[in-house]
C-alpha positions in Angstrom: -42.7 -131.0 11.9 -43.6 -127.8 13.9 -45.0 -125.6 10.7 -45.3 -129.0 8.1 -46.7 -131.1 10.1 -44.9 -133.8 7.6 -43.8 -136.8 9.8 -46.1 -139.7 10.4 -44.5 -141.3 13.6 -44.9 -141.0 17.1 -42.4 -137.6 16.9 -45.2 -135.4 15.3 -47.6 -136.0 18.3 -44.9 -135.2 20.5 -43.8 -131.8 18.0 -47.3 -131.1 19.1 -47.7 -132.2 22.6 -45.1 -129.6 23.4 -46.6 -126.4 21.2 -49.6 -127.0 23.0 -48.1 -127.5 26.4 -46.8 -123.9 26.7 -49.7 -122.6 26.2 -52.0 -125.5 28.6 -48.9 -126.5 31.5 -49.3 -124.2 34.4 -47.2 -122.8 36.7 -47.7 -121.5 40.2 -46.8 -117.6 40.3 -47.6 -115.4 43.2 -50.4 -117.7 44.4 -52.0 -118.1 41.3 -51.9 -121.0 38.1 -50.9 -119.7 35.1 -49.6 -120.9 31.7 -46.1 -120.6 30.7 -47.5 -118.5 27.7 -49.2 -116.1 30.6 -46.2 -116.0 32.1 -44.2 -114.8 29.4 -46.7 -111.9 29.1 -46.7 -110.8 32.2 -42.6 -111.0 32.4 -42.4 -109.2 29.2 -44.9 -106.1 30.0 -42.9 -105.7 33.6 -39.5 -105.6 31.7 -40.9 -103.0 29.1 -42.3 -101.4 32.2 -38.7 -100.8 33.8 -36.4 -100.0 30.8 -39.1 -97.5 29.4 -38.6 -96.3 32.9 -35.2 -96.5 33.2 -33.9 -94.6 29.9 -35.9 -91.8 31.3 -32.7 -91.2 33.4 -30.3 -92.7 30.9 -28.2 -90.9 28.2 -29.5 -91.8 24.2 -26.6 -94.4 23.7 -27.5 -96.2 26.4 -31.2 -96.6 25.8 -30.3 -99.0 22.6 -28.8 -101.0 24.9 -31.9 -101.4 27.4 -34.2 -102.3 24.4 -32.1 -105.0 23.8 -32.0 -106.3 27.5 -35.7 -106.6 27.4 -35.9 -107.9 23.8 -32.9 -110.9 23.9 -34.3 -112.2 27.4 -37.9 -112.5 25.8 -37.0 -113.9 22.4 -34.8 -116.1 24.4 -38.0 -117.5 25.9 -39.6 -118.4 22.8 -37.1 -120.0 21.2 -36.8 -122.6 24.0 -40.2 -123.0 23.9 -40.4 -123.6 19.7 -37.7 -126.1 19.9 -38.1 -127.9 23.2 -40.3 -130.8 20.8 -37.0 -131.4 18.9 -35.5 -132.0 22.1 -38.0 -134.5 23.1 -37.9 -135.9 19.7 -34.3 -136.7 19.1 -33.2 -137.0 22.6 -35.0 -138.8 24.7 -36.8 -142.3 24.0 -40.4 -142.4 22.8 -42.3 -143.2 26.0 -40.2 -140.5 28.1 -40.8 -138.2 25.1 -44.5 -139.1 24.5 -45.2 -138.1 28.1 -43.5 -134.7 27.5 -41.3 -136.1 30.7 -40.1 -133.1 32.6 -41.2 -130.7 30.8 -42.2 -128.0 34.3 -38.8 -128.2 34.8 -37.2 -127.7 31.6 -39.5 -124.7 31.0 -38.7 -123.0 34.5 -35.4 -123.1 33.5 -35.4 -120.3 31.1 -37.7 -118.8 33.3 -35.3 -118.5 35.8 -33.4 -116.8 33.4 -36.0 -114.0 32.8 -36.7 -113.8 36.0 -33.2 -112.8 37.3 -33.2 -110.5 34.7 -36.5 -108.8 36.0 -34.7 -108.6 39.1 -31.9 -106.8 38.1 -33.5 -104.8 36.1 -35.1 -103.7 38.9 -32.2 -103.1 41.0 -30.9 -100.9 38.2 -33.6 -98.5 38.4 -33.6 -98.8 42.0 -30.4 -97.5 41.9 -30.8 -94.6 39.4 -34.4 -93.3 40.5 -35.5 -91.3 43.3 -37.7 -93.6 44.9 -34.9 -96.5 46.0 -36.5 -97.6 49.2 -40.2 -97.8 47.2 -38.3 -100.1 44.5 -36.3 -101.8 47.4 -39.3 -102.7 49.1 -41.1 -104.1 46.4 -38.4 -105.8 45.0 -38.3 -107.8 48.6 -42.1 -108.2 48.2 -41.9 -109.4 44.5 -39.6 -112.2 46.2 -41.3 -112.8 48.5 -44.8 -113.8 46.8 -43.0 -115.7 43.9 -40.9 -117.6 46.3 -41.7 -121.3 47.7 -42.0 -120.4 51.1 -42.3 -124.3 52.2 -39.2 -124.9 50.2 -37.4 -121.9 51.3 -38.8 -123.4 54.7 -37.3 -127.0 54.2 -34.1 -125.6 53.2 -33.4 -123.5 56.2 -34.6 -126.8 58.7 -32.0 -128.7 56.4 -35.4 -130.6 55.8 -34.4 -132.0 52.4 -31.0 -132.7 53.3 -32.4 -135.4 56.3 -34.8 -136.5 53.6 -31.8 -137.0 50.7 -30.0 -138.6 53.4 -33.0 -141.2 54.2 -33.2 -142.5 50.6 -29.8 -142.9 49.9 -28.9 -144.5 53.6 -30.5 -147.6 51.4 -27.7 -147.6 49.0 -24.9 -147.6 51.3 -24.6 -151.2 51.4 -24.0 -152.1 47.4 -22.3 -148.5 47.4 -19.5 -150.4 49.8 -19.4 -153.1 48.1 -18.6 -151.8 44.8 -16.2 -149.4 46.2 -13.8 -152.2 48.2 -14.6 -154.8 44.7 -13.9 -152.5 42.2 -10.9 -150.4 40.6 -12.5 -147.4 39.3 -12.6 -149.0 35.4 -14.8 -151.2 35.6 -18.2 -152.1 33.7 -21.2 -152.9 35.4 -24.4 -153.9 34.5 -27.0 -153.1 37.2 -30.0 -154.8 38.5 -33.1 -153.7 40.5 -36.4 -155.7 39.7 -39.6 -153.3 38.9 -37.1 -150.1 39.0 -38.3 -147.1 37.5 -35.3 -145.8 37.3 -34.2 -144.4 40.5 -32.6 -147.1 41.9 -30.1 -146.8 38.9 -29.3 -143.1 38.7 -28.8 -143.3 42.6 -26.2 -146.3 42.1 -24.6 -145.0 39.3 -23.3 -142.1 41.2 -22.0 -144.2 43.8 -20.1 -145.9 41.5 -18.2 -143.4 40.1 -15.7 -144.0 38.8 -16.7 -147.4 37.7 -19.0 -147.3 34.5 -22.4 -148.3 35.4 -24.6 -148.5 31.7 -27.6 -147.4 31.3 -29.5 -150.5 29.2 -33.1 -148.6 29.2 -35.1 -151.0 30.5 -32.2 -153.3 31.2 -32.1 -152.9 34.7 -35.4 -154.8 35.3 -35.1 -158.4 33.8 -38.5 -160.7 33.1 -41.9 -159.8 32.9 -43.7 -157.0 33.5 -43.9 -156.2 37.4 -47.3 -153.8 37.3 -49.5 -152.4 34.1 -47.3 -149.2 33.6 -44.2 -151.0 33.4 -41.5 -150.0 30.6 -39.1 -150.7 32.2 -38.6 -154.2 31.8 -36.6 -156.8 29.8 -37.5 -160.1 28.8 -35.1 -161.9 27.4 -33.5 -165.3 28.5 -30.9 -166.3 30.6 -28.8 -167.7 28.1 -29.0 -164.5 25.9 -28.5 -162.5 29.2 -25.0 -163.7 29.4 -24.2 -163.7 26.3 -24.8 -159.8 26.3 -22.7 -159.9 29.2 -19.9 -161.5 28.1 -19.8 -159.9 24.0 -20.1 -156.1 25.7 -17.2 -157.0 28.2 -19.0 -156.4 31.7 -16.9 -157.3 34.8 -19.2 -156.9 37.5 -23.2 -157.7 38.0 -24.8 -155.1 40.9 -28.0 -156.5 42.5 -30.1 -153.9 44.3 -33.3 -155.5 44.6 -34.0 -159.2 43.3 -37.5 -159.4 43.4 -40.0 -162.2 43.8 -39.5 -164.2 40.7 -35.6 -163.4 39.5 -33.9 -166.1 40.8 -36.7 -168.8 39.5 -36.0 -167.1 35.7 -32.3 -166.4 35.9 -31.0 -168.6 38.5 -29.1 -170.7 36.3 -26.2 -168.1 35.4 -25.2 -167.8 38.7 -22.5 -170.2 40.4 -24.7 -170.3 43.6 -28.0 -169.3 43.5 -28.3 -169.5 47.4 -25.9 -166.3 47.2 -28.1 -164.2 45.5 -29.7 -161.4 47.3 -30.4 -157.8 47.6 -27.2 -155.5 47.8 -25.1 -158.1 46.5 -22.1 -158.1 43.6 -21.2 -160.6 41.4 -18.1 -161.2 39.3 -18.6 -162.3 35.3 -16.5 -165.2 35.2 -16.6 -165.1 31.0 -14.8 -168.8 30.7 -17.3 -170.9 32.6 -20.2 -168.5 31.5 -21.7 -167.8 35.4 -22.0 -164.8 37.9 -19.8 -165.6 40.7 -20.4 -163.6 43.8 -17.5 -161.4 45.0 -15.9 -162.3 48.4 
């Protein structure tokens, strides 16, 4: 699909969508935008840069070696960035890969990469060369202009550990009560009305070990709640727990019920009065109802 351009689905616009995002998605470097395919440029002339200057000082055998540490980081680069589309492609679903989802911070990764390889490439010559406190100091510099000072910031003031704490105080309250309901092994099928998504990773990890599933989509039952919602899943009560009971789930988590859940799917539940945000309910797979857990 990259060279042919052979497939006539959805995946070719996303084969693509990502060759023409490293070259168009920008990245903030030293104060300025630039592309990941600038990037790469600039990374690769500073790495010739340092190993040309450092097998000045090294032995013949050893300047093989160098060549490759600046070639293998670099080719690295662009292999990850030719096969990234596949990984959209086969990986992820078609509206996640459609909007390239993530894609900054799957690049930066093997930038990161690079990176700490400039660095120590640095350090090496630093430590063979004349001029160590020159190198040193702009070494410190170079971190210093690349680095997310308001991040940097934020993690010193323990800034994003107050704000990690903020979000997932919410959670507490189903967190506790799947923790004293459940025994570690057991299935659960998790709701949250107009979710995007969060609300499920965050409760899946506080269920651990219990096995929350991921139904894409699944976590949102009725209509559409806004325009841009994919998330959703119509489908009818009656089919609802039939899913329920044929895949063996044992537990029902309700984060956030919404305005119109209990009008659509109040009639699987024993007690419809008892449904409510933060609540747990038991599959009761003979009588075909959601009983809340005591």
């Amino acid at each position: 699909m990259y060279f042919l351009q052979d497939d006539t689905t959805y995946r070719q616009s996303v084969v693509n969508a990502a060759k023409d995002a490293f070259f168009e998605y920008t990245v903030n470097f030293a104060g300025f935008k630039v592309s990941y395919f600038q990037l790469l440029i600039l990374f690769a002339f500073v790495l010739i840069f340092i190993y040309v200057n450092i097998c000045k000082f090294g032995e013949a055998k050893k300047k093989l070696s160098n060549i490759t540490n600046v070639i293998i980081p670099i080719v690295q680069v662009i292999i990850y960035a030719l096969f990234i589309g596949a990984v959209y492609v086969y990986r992820f679903t078609e509206y996640e890969a459609s909007m390239l989802a993530s894609y900054s911070r799957y690049m930066n990764i093997s930038f990161a990469v690079l990176w700490i390889v400039v660095l120590l490439g640095i350090i090496k010559f630093a430590a063979i060369s004349k001029i160590q406190r020159i190198v040193v100091i702009c070494l410190v510099c170079s971190c210093m202009i690349t680095a997310p000072l308001e991040n940097v910031g934020r993690f010193i003031n323990r800034d994003i550990v107050k704000e990690a704490q903020k979000v997932r105080a919410e959670f507490v309250p189903l967190a506790k009560e799947i923790e004293k309901i459940c025994n570690g092994n057991d299935k659960i099928y998790f709701l949250s009305r107009g979710d995007s998504g969060l609300h499920y990773w965050i409760t899946k990890f506080n269920a651990r070990p219990n096995y929350v599933i991921d139904p894409f989509g699944g976590w949102s039952l009725g209509k559409a709640t806004y325009d841009k919602d994919v998330w959703y899943r119509d489908i009818s009560p009656e089919d609802w727990i039939e899913q329920l009971i044929e895949e063996e789930y044992d537990y029902v988590a309700v984060y956030r019920v919404g305005d119109d859940f209990s009008e659509n799917y109040g009639d699987v539940f024993g007690n419809i009065k008892e449904l409510s945000d933060n609540s747990l309910f038991k599959v009761d797979r003979d009588n075909r109802i959601l009983e809340r857990c005591r």
